[in-house]
C-alpha positions as CSV (number, residue, x, y, z in Angstrom):
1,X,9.1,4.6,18.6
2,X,10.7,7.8,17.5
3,X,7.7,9.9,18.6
4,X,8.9,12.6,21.4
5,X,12.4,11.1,21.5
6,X,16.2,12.2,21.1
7,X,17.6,11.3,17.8
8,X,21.1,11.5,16.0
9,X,22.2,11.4,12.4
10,X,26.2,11.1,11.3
11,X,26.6,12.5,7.7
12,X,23.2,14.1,8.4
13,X,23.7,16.5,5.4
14,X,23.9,14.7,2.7
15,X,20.7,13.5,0.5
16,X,19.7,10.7,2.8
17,X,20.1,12.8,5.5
18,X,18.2,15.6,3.9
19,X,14.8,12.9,3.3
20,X,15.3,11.1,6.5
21,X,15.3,14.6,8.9
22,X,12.2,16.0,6.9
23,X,10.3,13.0,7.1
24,X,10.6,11.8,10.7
25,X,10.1,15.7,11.9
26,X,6.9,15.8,10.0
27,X,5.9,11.6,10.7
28,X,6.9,11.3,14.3
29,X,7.7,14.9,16.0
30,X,10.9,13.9,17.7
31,X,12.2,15.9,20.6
32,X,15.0,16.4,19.8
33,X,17.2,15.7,16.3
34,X,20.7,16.1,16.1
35,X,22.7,16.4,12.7
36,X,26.1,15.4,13.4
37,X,28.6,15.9,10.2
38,X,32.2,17.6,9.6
39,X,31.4,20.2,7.0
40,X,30.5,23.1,8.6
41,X,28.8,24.8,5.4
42,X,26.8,22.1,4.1
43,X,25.1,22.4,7.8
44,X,24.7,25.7,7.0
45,X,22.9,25.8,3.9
46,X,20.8,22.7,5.4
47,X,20.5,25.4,8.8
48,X,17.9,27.6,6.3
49,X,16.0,24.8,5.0
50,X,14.6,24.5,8.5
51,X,14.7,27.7,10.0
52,X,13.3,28.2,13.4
53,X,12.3,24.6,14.2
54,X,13.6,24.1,17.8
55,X,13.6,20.7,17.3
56,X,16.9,20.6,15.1
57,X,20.6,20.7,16.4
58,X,23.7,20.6,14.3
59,X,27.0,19.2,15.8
60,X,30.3,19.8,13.9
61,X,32.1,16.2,14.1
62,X,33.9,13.7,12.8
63,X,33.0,9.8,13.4
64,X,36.8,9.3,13.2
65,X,36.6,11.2,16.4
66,X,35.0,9.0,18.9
67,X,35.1,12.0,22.2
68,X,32.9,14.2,19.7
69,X,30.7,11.4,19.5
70,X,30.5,10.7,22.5
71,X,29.9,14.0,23.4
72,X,27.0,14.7,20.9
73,X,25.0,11.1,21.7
74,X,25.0,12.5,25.2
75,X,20.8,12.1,26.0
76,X,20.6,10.9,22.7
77,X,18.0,7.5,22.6
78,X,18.5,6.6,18.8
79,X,21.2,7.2,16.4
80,X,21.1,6.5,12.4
81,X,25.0,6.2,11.3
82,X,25.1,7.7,7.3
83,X,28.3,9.0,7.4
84,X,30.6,7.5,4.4
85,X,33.4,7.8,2.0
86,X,31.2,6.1,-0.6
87,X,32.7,6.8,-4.4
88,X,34.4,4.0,-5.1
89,X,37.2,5.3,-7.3
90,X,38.1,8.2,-4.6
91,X,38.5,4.9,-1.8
92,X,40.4,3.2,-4.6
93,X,43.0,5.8,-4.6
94,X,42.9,7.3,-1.0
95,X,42.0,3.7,0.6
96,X,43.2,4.7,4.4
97,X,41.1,7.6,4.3
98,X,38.1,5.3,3.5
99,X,39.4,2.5,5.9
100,X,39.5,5.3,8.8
101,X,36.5,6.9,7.9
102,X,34.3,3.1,6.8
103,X,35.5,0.9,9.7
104,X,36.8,3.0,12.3
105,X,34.0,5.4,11.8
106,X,32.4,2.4,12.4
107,X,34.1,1.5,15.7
108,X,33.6,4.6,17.0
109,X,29.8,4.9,16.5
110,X,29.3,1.6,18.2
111,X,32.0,2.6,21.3
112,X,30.0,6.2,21.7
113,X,26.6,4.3,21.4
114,X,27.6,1.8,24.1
115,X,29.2,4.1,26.3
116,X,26.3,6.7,25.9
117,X,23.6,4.1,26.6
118,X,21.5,4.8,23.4
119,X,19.2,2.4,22.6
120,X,19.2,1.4,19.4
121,X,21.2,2.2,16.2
122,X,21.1,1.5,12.3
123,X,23.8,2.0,9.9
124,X,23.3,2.1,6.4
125,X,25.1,-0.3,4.2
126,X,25.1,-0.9,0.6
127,X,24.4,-3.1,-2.2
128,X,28.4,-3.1,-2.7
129,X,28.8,-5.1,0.3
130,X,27.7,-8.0,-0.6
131,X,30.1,-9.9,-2.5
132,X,32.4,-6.7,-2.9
133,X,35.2,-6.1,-5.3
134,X,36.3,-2.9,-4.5
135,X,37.8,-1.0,-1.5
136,X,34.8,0.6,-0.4
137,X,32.5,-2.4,-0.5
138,X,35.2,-4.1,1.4
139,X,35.4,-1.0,3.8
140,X,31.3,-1.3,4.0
141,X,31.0,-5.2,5.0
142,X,33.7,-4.7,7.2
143,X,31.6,-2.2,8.9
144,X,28.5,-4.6,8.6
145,X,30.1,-7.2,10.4
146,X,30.9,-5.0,13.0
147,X,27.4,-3.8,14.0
148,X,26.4,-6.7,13.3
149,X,28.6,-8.4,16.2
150,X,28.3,-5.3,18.5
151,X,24.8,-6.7,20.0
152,X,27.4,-9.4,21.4
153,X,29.0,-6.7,23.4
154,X,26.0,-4.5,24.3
155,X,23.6,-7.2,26.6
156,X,19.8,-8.0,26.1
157,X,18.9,-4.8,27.8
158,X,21.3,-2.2,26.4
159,X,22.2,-1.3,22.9
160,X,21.0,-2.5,20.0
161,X,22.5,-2.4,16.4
162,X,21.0,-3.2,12.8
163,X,22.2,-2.7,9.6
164,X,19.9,-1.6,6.6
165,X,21.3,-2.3,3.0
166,X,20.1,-0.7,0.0
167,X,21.3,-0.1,-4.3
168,X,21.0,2.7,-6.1
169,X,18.8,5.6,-4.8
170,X,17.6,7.8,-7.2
171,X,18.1,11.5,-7.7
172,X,21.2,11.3,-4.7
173,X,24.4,12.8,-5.0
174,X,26.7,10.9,-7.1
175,X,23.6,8.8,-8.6
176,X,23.6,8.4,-12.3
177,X,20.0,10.3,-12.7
178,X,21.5,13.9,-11.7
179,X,24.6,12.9,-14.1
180,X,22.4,12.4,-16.9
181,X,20.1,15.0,-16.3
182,X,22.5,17.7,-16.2
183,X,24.0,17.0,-19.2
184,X,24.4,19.6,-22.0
185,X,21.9,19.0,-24.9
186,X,23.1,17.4,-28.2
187,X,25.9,15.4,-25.6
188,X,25.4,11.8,-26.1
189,X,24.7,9.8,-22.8
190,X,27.7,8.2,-21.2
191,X,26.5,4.7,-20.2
192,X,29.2,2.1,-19.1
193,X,27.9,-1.1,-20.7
194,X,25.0,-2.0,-22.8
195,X,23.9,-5.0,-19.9
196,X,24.5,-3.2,-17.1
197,X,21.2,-3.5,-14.4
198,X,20.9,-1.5,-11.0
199,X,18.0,-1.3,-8.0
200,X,16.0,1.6,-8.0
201,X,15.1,2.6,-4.6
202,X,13.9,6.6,-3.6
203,X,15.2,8.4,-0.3
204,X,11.7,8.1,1.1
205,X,11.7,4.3,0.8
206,X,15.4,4.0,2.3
207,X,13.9,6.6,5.4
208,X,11.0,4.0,6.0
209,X,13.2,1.3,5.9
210,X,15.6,2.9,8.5
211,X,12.4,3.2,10.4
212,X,11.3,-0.3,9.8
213,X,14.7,-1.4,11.6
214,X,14.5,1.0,14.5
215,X,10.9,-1.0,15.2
216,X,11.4,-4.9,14.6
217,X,15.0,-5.3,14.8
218,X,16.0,-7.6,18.0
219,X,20.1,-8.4,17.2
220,X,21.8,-7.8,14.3
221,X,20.1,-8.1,11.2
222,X,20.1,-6.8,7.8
223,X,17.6,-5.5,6.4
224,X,17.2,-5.1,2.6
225,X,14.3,-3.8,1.0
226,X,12.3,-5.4,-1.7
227,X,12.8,-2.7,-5.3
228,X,12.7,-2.8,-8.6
229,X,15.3,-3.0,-10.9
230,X,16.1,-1.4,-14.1
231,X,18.8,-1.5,-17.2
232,X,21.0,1.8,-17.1
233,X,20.3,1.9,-21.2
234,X,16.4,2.3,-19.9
235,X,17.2,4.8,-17.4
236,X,19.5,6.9,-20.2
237,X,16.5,6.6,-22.6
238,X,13.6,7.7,-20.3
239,X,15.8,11.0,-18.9
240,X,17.4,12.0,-22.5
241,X,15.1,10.6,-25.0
242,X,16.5,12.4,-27.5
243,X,20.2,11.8,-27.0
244,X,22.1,8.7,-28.7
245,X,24.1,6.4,-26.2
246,X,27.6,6.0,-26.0
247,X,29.1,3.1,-24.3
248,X,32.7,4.0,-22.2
249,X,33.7,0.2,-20.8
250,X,32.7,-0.9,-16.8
251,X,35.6,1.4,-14.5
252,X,37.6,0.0,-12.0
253,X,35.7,-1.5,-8.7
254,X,32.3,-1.3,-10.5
255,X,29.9,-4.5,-11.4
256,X,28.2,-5.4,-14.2
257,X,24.9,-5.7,-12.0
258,X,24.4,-5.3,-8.1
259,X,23.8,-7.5,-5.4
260,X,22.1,-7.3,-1.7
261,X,22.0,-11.1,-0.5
262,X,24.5,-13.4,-2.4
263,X,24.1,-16.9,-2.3
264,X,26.5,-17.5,0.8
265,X,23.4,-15.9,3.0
266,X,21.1,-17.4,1.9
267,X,21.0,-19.7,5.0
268,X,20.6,-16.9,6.8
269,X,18.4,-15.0,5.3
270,X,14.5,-15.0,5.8
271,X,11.8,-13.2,3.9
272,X,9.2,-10.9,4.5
273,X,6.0,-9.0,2.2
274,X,8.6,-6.1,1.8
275,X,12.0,-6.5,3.2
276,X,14.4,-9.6,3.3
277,X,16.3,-10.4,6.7
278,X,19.7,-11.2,6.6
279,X,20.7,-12.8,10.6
280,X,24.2,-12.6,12.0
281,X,26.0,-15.5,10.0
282,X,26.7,-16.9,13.8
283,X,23.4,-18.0,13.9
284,X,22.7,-21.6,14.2
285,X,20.1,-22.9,11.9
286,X,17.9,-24.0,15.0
287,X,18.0,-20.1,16.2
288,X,17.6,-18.5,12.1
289,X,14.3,-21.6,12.4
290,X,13.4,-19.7,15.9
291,X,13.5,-16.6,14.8
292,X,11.3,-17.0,11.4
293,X,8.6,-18.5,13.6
294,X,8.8,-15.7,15.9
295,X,8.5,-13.0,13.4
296,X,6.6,-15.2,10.8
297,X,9.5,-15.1,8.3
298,X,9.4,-17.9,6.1
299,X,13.5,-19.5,4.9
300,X,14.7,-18.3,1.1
301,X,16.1,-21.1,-0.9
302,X,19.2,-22.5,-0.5
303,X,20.3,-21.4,-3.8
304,X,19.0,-18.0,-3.3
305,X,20.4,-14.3,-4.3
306,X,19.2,-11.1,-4.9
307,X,20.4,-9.0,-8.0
308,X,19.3,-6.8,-10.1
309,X,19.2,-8.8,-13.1
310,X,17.1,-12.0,-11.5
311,X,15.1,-9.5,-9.4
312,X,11.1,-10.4,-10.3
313,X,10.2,-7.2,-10.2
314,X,11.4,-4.5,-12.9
315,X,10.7,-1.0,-13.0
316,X,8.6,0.2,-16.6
317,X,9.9,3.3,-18.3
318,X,6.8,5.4,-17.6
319,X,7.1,4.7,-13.7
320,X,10.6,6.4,-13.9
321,X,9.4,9.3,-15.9
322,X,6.7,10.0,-13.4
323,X,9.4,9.9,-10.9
324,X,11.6,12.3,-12.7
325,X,8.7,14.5,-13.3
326,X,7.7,14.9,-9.7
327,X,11.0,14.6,-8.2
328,X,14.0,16.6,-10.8
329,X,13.7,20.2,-8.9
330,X,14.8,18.7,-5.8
331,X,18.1,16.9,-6.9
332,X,19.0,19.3,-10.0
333,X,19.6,21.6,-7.1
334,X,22.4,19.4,-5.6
């Protein structure tokens, strides 16, 4: 779908950005890719990473700015929105700033999308979504909901919009694996409670599941990728072996464990071998039964949830360490 096609990327320079425009350059040779973000020397330092490749374009912008969108979707067919305030205590204490940049970031995106004709769109969510407790979550289902019920306003032939929502990815900004790796040796490991679970996804799984959306969605889903799960004591212990733990009490906003689909979906939600589906909660349950036979997705319980800590499948020590091994040169750099 993305082969020989025009492509944009809000918040294109940060980590997911970084994984998702190396990976579809090399995986489907777009035409054109545009990386569309407001600081002008992050695109700058991303500028050398990819020297000479005709195919990239940066665009200074802000998605609180909906002309600059406008103007920088022009001839664009597919747009991936990234762009975020995502730590929750900086949205606990500036929370206009993440409501202008969250929802009507979000309102703008769709408005420049519609008006510009692109074809599809998928903006990333989060784990903190679902069921949030904190301003950012708050900010981020707020924005859900409004892709989600943008396909009502774009027509059968126009527009489409999906949302993809995914935990913890490992080794990005902000993540705890950088924290703990760039810790001073002899410092103990600062882990916020002793029960305390989390997904572990990679960039390259979130950039194939962006791409999964961009090919099978139809109107408004959610699509949340089946990962494994892991306690943050396991994670301290398999990056500073060596180190004793210190435990520093849950801060503000945070939860003890995350959750993508909470019970109240579950009616909507259908599974699939490696995603879950979560349809616009306007759905009637004859179009959700529709849809599953259309797609061959077969109905979750009605009890149903996923969370880290009843997620079937866990992710083992030595897998991480693996990871880390393979993977620490490329985030110790951020």
């Amino acid at each position: 779908m993305l082969q020989n096609s025009s492509v944009l990327i809000t918040g294109g320079t940060g980590s997911f950005g970084h994984a998702f425009v190396k990976k579809t350059l090399e995986s489907y040779n777009p035409r054109r890719l545009v990386i569309f973000s407001r600081d002008e020397m992050k695109q700058w330092e991303m500028a050398k990473k990819f020297e000479n490749d005709s195919r990239i374009r940066f665009f200074i912008g802000d998605v609180r700015d909906q002309s600059r969108l406008r103007r920088a979707m022009q001839d664009i067919e597919y747009v991936v929105h990234a762009a975020a305030t995502k730590i929750v205590p900086t949205a606990e204490y500036n929370p206009l700033e993440a409501i202008k940049t969250n929802i009507n970031g979000a309102v703008n995106v769709i408005e420049a999308a519609l008006d510009s004709d692109v074809k599809r769109v998928v903006a990333l969510s989060t784990d903190k979504a679902s069921s949030p407790i904190n301003l950012y979550g708050a900010t981020k289902l707020a924005s859900d909901k409004l892709f989600t019920a943008a396909n009502a306003y774009s027509g059968a032939e126009r527009t489409k919009f999906a949302v993809v929502r995914y935990g913890n990815v490992m080794g990005s900004r902000g993540s705890v694996i950088p924290l703990f790796a760039k810790l001073p040796e002899g410092k103990p490991t600062p882990v916020t409670h002793k029960d305390m679970t989390r997904f572990m996804i990679t960039l390259d799984q979130g950039v194939e599941l962006v791409w999964t959306a961009f090919n099978e969605m139809t109107s408004g889903e959610v699509f949340v990728k089946k990962i494994p799960s892991m306690t943050v004591v396991d994670v301290a212990q398999t990056i500073r072996p060596d180190e004793e733990i210190t435990f520093t009490g849950i801060r503000p906003g945070e939860k003890l464990h995350e959750q993508m689909i909470g019970p109240e979906d579950a009616r909507y939600t259908l599974e699939y071998s490696g995603h879950f589906r979560i349809l616009p909660t306007t759905s009637s349950s004859q179009e959700v039964y529709d849809y599953a036979i259309r797609t061959s997705g077969c109905a979750v319980a009605d009890d149903f949830s996923y969370t880290s800590q009843n997620n079937p499948e866990w992710m083992t020590a030595e897998e991480l360490r693996q990871w880390y091994k393979a993977n620490s040169s490329a985030f110790l750099e951020i």
